[in-house]
N, C-alpha and C positions, 0 to 999 in steps of 0.2 A: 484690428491688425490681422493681415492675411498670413492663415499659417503657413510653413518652410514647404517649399515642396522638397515630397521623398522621388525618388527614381523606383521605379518598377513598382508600383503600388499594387500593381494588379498580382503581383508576385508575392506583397507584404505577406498575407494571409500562412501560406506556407513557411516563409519566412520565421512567422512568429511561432507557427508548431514546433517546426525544425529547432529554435532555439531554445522554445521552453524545454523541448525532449534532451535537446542538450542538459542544462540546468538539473533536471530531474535525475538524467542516467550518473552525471559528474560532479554536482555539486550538494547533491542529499536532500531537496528541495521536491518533498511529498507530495503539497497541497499543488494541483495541477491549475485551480483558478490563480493563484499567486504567482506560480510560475511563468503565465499566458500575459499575464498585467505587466509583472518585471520586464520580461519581452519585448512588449509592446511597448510600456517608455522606453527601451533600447531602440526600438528602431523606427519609433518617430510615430508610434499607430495611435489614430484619434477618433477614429471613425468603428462604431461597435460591428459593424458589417466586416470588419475586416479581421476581426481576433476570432482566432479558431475554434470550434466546439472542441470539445474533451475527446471526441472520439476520435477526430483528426492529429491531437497531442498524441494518444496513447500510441497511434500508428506510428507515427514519427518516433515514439520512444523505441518503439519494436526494432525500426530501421536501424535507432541510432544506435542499438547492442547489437545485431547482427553484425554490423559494418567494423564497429569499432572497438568493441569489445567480447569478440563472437568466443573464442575459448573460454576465456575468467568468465563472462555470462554465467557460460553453462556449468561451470564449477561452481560457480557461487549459488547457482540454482539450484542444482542439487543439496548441494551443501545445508541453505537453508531448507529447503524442505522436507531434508531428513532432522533437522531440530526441530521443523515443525510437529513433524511425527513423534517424536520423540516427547514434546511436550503435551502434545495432545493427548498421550497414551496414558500421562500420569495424570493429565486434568480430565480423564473419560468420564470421573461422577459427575463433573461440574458441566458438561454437555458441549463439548469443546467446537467451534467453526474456525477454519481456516480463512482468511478474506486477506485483500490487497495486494498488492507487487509479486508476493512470492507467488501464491495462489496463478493469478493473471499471467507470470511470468516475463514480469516487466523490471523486476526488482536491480536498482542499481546499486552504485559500489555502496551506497551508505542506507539502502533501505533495513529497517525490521521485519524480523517477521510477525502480524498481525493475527491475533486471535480471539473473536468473541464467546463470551461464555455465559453460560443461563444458568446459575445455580442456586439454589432454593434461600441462600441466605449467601450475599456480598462477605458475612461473617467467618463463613464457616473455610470461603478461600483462604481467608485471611488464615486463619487456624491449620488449613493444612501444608499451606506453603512454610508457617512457623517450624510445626512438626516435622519436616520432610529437611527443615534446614537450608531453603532456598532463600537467598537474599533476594530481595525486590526493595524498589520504591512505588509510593504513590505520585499519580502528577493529576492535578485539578483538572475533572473533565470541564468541559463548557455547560453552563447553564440556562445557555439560552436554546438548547437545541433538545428540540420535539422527539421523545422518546433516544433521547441520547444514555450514554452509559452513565451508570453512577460512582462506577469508581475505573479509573485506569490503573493497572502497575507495570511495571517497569523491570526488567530483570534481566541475566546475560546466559544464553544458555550456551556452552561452550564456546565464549567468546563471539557467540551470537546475539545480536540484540532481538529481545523480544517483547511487544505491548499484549497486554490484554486487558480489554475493555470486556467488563462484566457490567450485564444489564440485568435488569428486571423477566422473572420467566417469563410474564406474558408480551414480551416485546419480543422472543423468540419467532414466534408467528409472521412477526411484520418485517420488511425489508426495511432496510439502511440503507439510507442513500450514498449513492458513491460520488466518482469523477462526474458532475452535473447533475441532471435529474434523474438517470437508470439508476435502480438499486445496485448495492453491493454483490457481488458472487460471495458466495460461502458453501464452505465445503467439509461434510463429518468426516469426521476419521476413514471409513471405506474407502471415500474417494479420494484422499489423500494419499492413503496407501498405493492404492492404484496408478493414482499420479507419482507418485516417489517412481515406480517399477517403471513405467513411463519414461521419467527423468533418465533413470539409468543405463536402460536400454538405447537412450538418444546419444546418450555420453558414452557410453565404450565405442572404444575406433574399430 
């Protein structure tokens, strides 16, 4: 059976960035492969030549807060990345990275903020978040993924949401792969800092 024809094919491609960046910035939809798929059975894409790389998604994400949510953006930017800081400053034995949306500056209405952590014993997190009186959960990392973390938690820092995936120290070394095949950005505490100062300076009128 001959497939439907679409109108503007040559257009599809952008199409399907535009839409997933949609999806991403509005609808809380992290995973950028999932969101590019969804998309694409939206709007008829069959052909893999035509579904956008991740780097053409994140651009379209970029547009689609500038355009349409350019103030809350940058409040919300801020906002998270001073809990980042904030959290990073009390997990500094645990060797705290910044990574994802906030970091990148892509984070929409429903993102967390993302933080990997190298500490000498998964255990000893455990123990200091008890002592400190932080509630968290745990959530099943994946098992199938090569040097992935071994335990996630789950927690709300002033009504912010925040993950942290704590790995093994010697996986500190290696990059995490992010949106496709580039590694993750990740970023210590200095340069968080920096970026917070950054942040703010962009945000006063």
């Amino acid at each position: 059976m001959p497939r439907p024809a679409v109108p503007h094919r040559k257009h599809l491609r952008r199409e399907i960035a535009a839409l997933a960046a949609r999806m991403i910035a509005e609808d809380g939809i992290s995973d950028y492969g999932f969101a590019k798929r969804k998309a694409a059975r939206q709007l008829g894409a069959f052909a893999a030549d035509e579904l956008p790389n991740n780097a053409e998604i994140e651009a379209e994400v970029r547009t689609y807060l500038a355009v349409f949510q350019d103030e809350e953006h940058l409040e919300r930017q801020l906002a998270m990345r001073r809990a980042a800081l904030d959290v990073m400053r009390e997990l500094e034995p645990f060797r705290p990275y910044l990574t994802g949306a906030v970091l990148e500056g892509t984070a929409g209405r429903y993102a967390e903020v993302e933080i990997d952590l190298f500490p000498e014993s998964a255990k000893d997190l455990d123990i200091f978040l008890l002592n400190q009186g932080v509630p968290y959960d745990h959530r099943e990392p994946r098992r199938n993924q090569p040097d992935g973390p071994e335990a996630i938690l789950h927690l709300d820092w002033d009504d912010i949401p925040v993950t942290l995936r704590v790995y093994p120290q010697d996986v500190e070394r290696l990059g995490r792969r992010g949106h496709g095949t580039r590694p993750t950005e990740r970023a210590r505490l200095a340069t968080v800092e920096a970026l917070v100062n950054q942040t703010e300076q962009t945000s006063t009128p």
